[in-house]
N, C-alpha and C positions, 0 to 999 in steps of 0.2 A: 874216500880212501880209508879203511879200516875201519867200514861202519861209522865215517866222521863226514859231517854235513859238511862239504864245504860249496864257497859259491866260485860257478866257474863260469865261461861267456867272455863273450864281448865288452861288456861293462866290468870285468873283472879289477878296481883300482891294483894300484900298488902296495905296497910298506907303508902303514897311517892312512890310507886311503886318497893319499895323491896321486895321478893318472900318470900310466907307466908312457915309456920315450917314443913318441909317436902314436899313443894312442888320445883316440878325440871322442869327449863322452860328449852322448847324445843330450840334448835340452828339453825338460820334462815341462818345461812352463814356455811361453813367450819370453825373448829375451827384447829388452827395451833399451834406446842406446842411452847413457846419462844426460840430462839435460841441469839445466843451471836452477837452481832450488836445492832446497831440503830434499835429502835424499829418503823421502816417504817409501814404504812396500808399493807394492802395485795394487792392494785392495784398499788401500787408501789414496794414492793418487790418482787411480783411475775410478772410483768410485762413481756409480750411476753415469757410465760413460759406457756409450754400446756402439759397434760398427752395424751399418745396415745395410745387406745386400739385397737387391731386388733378383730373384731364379724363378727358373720353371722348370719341371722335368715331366718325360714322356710316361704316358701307362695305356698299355696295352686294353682294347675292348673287344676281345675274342668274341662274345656272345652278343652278337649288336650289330645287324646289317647297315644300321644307320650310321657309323662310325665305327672304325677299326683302329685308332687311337685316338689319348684325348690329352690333352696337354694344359697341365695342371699350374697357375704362374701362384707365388707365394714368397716370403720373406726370410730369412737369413739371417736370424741377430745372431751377435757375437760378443758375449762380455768379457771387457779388457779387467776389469777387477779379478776373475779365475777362470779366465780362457774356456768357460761355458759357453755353448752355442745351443742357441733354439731357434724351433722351425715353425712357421706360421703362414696358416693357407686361407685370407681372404673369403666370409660366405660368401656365399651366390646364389639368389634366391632361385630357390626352385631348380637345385642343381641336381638333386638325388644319392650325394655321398656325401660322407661325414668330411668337414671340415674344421679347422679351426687347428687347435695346436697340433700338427703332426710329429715333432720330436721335440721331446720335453725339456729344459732347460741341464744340459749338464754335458760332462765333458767327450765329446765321442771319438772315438779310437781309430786310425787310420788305417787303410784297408790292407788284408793283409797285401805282402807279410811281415807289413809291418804294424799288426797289432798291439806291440806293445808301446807304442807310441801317441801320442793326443794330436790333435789339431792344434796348432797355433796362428798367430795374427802374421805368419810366412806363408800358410798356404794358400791367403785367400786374396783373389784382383778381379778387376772385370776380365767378361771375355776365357773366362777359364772352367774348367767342372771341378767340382767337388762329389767324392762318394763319402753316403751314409750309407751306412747300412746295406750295402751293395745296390741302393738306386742313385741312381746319377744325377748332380742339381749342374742347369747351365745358370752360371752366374754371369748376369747383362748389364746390371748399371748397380750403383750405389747410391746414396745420400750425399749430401756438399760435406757433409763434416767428417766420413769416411774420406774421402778424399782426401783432405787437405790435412788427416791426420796419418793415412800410412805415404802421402807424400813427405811429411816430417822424417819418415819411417825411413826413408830413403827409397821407396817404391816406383818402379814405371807403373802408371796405372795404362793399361788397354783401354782404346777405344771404347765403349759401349756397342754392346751386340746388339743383334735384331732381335725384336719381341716378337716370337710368333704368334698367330691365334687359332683359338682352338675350332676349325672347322664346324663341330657340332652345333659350340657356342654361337658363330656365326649364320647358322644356318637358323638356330630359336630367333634369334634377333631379328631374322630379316619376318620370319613369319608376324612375330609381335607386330613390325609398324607398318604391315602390312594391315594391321586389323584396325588403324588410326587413319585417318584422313590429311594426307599427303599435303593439301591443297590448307592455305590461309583462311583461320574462323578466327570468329571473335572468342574472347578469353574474361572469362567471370573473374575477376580480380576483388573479393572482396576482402583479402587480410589486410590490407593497408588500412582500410577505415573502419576495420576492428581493432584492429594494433590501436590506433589513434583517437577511437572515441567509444573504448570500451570502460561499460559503469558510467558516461555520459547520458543523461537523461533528461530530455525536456519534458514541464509539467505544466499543463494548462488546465484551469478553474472552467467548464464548461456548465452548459444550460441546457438541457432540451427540453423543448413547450410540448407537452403530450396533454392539453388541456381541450381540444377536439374530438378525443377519445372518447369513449364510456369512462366513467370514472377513473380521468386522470389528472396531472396534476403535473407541475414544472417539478423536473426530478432535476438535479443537481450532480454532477461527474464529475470526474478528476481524468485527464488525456493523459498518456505517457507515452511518448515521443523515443526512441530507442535509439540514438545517431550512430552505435555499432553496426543495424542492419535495416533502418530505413523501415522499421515497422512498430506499431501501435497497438495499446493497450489501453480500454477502458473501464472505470470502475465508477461504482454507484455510490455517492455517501446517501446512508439509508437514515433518515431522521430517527429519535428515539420512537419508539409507539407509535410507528406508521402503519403500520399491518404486513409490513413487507417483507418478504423473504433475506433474509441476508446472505444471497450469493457472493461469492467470493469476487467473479468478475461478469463485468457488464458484459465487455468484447473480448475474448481471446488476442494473445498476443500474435500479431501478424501482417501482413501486410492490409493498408485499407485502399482499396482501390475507388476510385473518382465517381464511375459511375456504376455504381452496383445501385440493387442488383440488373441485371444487362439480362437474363434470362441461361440456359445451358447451352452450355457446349457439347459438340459430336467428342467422342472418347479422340484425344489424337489431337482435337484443335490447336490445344494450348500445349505447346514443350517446349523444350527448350535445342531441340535440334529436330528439322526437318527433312523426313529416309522417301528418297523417290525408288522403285522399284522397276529399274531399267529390264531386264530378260526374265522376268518372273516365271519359273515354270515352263517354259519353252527349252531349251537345252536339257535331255535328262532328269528335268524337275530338280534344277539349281538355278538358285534364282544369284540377281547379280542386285548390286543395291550399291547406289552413292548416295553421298547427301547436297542439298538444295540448297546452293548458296543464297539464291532469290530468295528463300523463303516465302515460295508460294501459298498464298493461303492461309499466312500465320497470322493469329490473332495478339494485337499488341497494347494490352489491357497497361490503362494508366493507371499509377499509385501516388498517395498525397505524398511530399517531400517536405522536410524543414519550412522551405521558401513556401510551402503553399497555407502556415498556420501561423499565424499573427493574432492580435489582439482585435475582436468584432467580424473576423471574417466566421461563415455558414459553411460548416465543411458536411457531407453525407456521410453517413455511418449506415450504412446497409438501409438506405429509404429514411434513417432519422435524422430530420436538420436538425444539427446540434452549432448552437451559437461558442468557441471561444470569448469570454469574458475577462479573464486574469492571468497571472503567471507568475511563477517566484524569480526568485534575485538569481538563479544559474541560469533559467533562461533568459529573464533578460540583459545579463550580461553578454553570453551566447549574441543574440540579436544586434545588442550594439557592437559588437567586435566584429559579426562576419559580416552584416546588413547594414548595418549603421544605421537603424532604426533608435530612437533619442524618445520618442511620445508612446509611453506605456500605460495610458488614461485605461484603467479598468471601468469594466461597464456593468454596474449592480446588477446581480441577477436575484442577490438572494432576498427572499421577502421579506418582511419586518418579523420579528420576534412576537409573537401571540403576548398579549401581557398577564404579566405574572400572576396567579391566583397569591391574594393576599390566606395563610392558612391560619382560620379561625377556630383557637382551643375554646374547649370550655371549659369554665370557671370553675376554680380550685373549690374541692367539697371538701375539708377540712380534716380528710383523714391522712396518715404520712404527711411529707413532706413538700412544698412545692415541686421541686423536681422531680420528684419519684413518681407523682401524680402526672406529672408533666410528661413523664417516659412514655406512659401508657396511650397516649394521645399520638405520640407518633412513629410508632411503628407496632404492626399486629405484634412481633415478639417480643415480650414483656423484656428490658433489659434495666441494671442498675444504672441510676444517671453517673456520667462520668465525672470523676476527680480531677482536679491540675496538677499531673503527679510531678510533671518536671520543675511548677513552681513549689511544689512539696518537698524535693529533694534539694533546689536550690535555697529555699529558707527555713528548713530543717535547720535543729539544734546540732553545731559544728565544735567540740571543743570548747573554746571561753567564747563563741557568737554564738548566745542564743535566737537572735534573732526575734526577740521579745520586746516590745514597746513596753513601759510601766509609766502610768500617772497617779499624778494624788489627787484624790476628789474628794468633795463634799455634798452636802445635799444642799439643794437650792429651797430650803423654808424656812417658815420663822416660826417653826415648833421649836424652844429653847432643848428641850435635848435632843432632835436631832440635829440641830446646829455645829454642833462641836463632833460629830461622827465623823471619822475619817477613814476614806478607803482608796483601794490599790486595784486599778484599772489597768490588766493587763490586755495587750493585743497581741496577739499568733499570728506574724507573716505567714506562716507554711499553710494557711488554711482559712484566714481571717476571721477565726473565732476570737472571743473576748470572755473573761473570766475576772469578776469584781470580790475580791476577799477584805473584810474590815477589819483594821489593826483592834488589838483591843487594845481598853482603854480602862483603870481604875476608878470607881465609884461614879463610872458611869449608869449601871445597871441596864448596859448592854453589852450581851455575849458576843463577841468576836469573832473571826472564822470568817469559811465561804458564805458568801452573800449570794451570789451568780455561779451556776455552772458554766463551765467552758464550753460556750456553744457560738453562733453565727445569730447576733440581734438586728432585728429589722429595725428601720427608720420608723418614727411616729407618723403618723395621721397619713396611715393608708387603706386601702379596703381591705376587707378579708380574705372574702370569694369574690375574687378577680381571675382576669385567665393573663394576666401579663405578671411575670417573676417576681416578686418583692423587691425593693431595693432593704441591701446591709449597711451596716455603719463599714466603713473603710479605714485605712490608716491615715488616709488624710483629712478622715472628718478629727479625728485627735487631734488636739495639741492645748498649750497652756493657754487657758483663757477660754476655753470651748465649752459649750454649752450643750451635753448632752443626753437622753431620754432611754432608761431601759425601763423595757415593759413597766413604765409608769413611773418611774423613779429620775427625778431630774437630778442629774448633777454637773457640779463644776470644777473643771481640769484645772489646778491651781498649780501644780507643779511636774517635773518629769524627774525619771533617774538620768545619772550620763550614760548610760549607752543610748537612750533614746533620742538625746540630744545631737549625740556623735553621730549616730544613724540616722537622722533627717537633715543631719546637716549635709553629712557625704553623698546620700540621693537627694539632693535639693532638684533636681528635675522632677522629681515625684511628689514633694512636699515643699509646694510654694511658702507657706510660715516659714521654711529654714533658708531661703533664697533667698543669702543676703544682694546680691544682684536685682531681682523682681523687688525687696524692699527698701533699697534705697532710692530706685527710683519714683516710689510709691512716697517716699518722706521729700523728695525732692519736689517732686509735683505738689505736692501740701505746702511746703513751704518756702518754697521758690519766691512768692511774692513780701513774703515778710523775711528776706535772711540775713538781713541787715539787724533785722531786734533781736530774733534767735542767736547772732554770733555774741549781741551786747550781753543778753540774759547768761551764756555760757561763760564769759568771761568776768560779768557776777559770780557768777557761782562758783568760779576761782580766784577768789583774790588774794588769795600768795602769787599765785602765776606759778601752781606746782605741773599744768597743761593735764592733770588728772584729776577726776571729780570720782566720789562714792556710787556705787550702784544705785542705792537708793534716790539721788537728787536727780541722778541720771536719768531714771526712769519716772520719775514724777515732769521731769523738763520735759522729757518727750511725750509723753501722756498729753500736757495742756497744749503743745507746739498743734500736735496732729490733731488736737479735741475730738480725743480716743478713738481716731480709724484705725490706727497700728493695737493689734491684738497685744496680749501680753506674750505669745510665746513671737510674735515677730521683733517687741524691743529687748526682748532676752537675746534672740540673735544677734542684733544689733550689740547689745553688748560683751558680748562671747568674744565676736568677731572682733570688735574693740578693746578687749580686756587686755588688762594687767598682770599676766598669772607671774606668781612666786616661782620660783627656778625651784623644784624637791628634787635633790640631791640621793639619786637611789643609793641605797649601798647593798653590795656587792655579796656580801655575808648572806645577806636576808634571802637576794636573789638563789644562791646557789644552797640556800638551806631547805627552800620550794623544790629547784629543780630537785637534789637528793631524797625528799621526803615524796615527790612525784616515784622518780628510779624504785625508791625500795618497796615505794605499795606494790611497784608495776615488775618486783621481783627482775630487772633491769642488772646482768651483771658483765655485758661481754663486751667492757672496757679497754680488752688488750686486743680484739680484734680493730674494733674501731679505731683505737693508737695507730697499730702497722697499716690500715687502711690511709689514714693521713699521710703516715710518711712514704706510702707508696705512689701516693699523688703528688708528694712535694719532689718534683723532679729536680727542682735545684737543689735541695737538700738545708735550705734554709732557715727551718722551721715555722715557715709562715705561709698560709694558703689566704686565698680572696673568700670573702664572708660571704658570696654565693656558693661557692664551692664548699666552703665547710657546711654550709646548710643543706647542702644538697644529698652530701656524704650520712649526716646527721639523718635526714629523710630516709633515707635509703636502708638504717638499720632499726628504723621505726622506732627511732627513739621517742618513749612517752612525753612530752613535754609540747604544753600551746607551742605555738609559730610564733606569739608573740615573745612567750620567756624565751623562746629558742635565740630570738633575734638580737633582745636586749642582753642576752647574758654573752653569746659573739660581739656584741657591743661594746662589751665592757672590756674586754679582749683584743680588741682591733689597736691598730699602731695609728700612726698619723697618713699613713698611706690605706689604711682600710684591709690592713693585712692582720687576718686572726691567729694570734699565738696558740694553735693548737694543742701544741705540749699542756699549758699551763689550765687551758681550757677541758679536757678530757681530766686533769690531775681534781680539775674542784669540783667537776659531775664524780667522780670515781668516792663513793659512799664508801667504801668497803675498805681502801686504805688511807684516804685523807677526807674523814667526815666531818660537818661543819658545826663545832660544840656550841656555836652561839643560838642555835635554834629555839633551845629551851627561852632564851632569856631577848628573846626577841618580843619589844613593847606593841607595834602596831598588829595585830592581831589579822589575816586574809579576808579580804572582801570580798565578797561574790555578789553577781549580780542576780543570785533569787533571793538574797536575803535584805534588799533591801527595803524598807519599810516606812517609805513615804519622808523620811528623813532629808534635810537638805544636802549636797554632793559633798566629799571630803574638801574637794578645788573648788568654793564657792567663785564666783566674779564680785569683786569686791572692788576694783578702782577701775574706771574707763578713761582711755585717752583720749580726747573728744579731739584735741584739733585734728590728726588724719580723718574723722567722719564727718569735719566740718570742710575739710580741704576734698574729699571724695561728693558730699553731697551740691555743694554750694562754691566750689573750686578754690582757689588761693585765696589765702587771705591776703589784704592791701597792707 
């Protein structure tokens, strides 16, 4: 009115849009009645909740003598979440129209005229039609859970209608089994005992004698047994440098039948379904044809089975006796589970082993080095002899392990000035070379220096050109007391440094001298018959009754007890193991004056990382972590310092529960705000283990407590 939109109709509300005095507005959604719950929307209460009708509807086949309708059956969803409906039509193979979704999920309009309106979960029951689209669906049955939800609904549901069928469809069907045999056959069932023994494989060690032959020879096979389909597969193991072809397989996989070969068959003998031709070419030239329940004529070729291969039986393989002789542990478990077969006595087939050619080098000619001369000898391409690189890498120089033996020697003559010469006998785990350097020495008028290159020395009094390796000296020909020979120079091992010490003692498996275990029983067996004099003579040699004697008297007593079987570097163990060491009272200064002067060579500054790292581990907030976890942390920012300062300087740190004051620990590494002034005027001076020079240890052994090596050796005293 006056060019002013208004809305007019049926639906027209009132004043605020309240519905005028007897007017009843139409319902644009499903209305649901309230039920007992949360009062949720409907796409959330009904969520993935679908009605399902089972319809069919008619369509016309104007162009088609064969049928003149064809009636189409298909599905009916209906979503209660937004009263969407879709339509879904069943393939069918071989139908010749498109099937599948015929109306697409979404809300469809009711016919006119009343288009402006939707379908809801009121128009739909069994027994009823429904229009899409102007084609008509007969709705016939439902699903149970339709049911028993628009019965909630307050719904009479209808009966269920009649299904009809589709004439045409009917009429394919009957042609199909018409082209099948009406009449009871047998039925090849073999999915069960693929389901049940697939990847199942029996395997037998076989033998076949082909020694009757032109030059032949017992060849040796492997059977495989297939329990999925009852068929076999042979292989050849072909010796090295047989001359023989390396075929992949001996027998193709397949069935092996009993008595082959049996000669050919007419095309037709062997099928697996027998066609007799009843009115062949007599009516019209249509022939008729059933099939031969008798199986007349059919040929019924036997195959080996499981039960027919055991251990010694002679199965044929296309005319080859071949002997089963062995089997492994699946088959014969197999065997005794299904067969109850218990006696799996295999039967040697394989021949003896040819003996071994002994391989004769020859004799080293004196140019390079044994091995390298040695390369050449066995194999035509010349290659470098190999290294032990993984023993190279694991006794390789680590930090403070050198991994360095050092001795002090002398020379064994009695030329008055080389008597008094004194040298330093080094040996190289990572490679077992040995390098002898002479201290010098004042108004000796001998120069000092390398004596020996660091090289690999051979034992004395062997050949030259020989074809068997040299023997080296080893780390276990070393030790104190040892008497040993370089290129013509005898000397004698008088003393070691302590790493040497410490390292034969902790591999005492490798270095029987430091096996205090191996030498006590050695001192026992010595003087097991006299240990009644031995306990008198030691408690001589005490008479305070302090139960501790000198190194020296110590070592003289055992000397004459054993009438010098015990080497000098086994009664050094002996009293190592027995010693009396002084408590050294590290201090703390010194320690953290190292680790700082390590930090600042090694340019070390990111001490406030490292801090918040601790306290970020310290979850109780306590200030104190476990001395693995602080080492670990430490590790982790590669921090310059041995494992050993690492350890003793958390040491020094630790509470009585073994919890490291981290704070206080980062405060005395930290060089840069709390450095340690006492550095300078620190008296003992760092020791290192290359500069030691044949000197005796800082921590000599100086008193031994005899009675636990007299109650170990010779057991309780009376």
């Amino acid at each position: 009115c006056n060019k002013i939109a208004m809305l007019v109709g049926e639906d027209k509300p009132g004043i605020g849009g309240e519905p005028l005095h007897g007017q009843k507005l139409k319902p644009k959604y499903s209305v649901f009645p309230r039920g007992v719950g949360s009062d949720a929307p409907s796409w959330v209460a009904f969520d993935k909740q679908v009605l399902s009708f089972d319809a069919y509807f008619d369509e016309e086949v104007p162009e088609k003598n064969q049928e003149l309708y064809r009636i189409r059956h298909c599905k009916i969803y209906f979503y209660l979440e937004d009263d969407t409906i879709q339509v879904v039509e069943p393939q069918v193979k071989n139908s010749g129209i498109p099937q599948g979704t015929l109306v697409r999920r979404h809300r469809i309009p009711l016919p006119p005229p009343n288009e402006d309106q939707f379908y809801t979960v009121d128009y739909f029951n069994i027994n009823t039609d429904v229009i899409f689209y102007a084609r008509r669906y007969k709705i016939v049955d439902c699903d149970q859970f339709t049911k028993n939800f628009l019965r909630k609904l307050g719904v009479r549901l209808n009966p269920p209608a009649y299904h009809p069928e589709d004439p045409y469809t009917r009429d394919r069907q009957k042609i199909a089994d018409s082209m099948k045999p009406l009449r009871p056959y047998e039925r090849f069932d073999t999915l069960r005992q693929f389901l049940e023994h697939d990847g199942h494989v029996l395997r037998f060690y076989c033998m076949w004698d082909d020694t009757e032959s032109m030059f032949g020879d017992p060849r040796e096979l492997i059977l495989h047994y297939f329990l999925a389909d009852d068929t076999i597969e042979v292989k050849e193991v072909i010796p090295i440098n047989s001359g023989r072809d390396a075929i992949p397989l001996f027998l193709n996989r397949k069935k092996l039948p009993k008595y082959a070969p049996a000669g050919l068959y007419q095309p037709g003998a062997i099928t697996d379904r027998t066609v007799l031709n009843v009115f062949g070419g007599l009516v019209g030239n249509k022939g008729r044809y059933i099939l031969d329940n008798r199986k007349t004529g059919t040929v019924h070729p036997e195959f080996y089975k499981d039960s027919d291969l055991t251990i010694g039986a002679v199965i044929n393989v296309w005319g080859r006796r071949v002997i089963l002789c062995d089997c492994d542990e699946f088959t014969k478990e197999y065997y005794r589970t299904k067969y109850g077969i218990k006696d799996f006595t295999p039967i040697p087939f394989k021949a003896p082993p040819p003996p071994k050619i002994e391989k004769k080098f020859p004799p080293y000619t004196g140019f390079g080095s044994e091995e390298d001369s040695l390369c050449s000898c066995v194999s035509l391409l010349l290659q470098p002899p190999q290294k032990d690189f993984r023993k190279f890498m694991e006794k390789d120089r680590k930090g403070l392990e050198s991994n360095v033996l050092r001795f002090l020697a002398k020379f064994i003559t009695d030329n008055p000035i080389d008597k008094d010469r004194q040298f330093i006998i080094s040996y190289f785990l990572s490679d077992d070379t040995v390098s002898v350097f002479e201290t010098p020495q004042r108004n000796t008028g001998v120069l000092g220096g390398k004596f020996l290159e660091r090289s690999r020395v051979k034992k004395p009094g062997q050949e030259l050109f020989k074809s068997e390796i040299s023997e080296y000296f080893k780390a276990q020909d070393l030790f104190v007391g040892a008497k040993v020979c370089f290129h013509g120079h005898n000397f004698l091992l008088v003393d070691a440094d302590e790493y040497a010490f410490n390292y034969m003692e902790k591999h005492a498996d490798e270095f029987p001298m430091a096996n205090i275990n191996l030498i006590l029983n050695k001192l026992k067996a010595l003087g097991e018959p006299s240990s009644r004099e031995i306990k008198q003579i030691f408690a001589a040699t005490d008479p305070e009754h302090t139960k501790v004697i000198e190194y020296n008297p110590f070592r003289n007593l055992i000397a004459n007890v054993t009438g010098g079987k015990l080497s000098e570097h086994e009664i050094m163990t002996i009293g190592r193991y027995y010693s009396m060491r002084d408590e050294v009272e590290t201090d703390i200064n010194f320690l953290l004056a190292v680790a700082q002067e390590q930090l600042k060579k090694n340019n070390f500054e990111n001490f406030g990382q490292l801090s918040a790292t601790f306290v970020y581990n310290d979850r109780e907030k306590c200030g104190l972590l476990p001395h693995e976890k602080c080492r670990t942390i430490c590790k982790s920012f590669r921090l310059p310092l041995a494992d050993d300062l690492l350890r003793t300087l958390l040491t020094m740190f630790e509470d009585s529960k073994e919890q490291v004051d981290y704070k206080k620990f980062v405060n005395g590494l930290n060089w840069r705000e709390t450095p340690v002034p006492t550095f300078q005027t620190i008296k003992v001076p760092i020791k290192y283990e290359d500069d030691w020079s044949g000197q005796p240890p800082s921590l000599p052994v100086k008193r031994i407590k005899y009675l636990p090596l007299i109650e170990d050796v010779f057991g309780t005293e009376e």
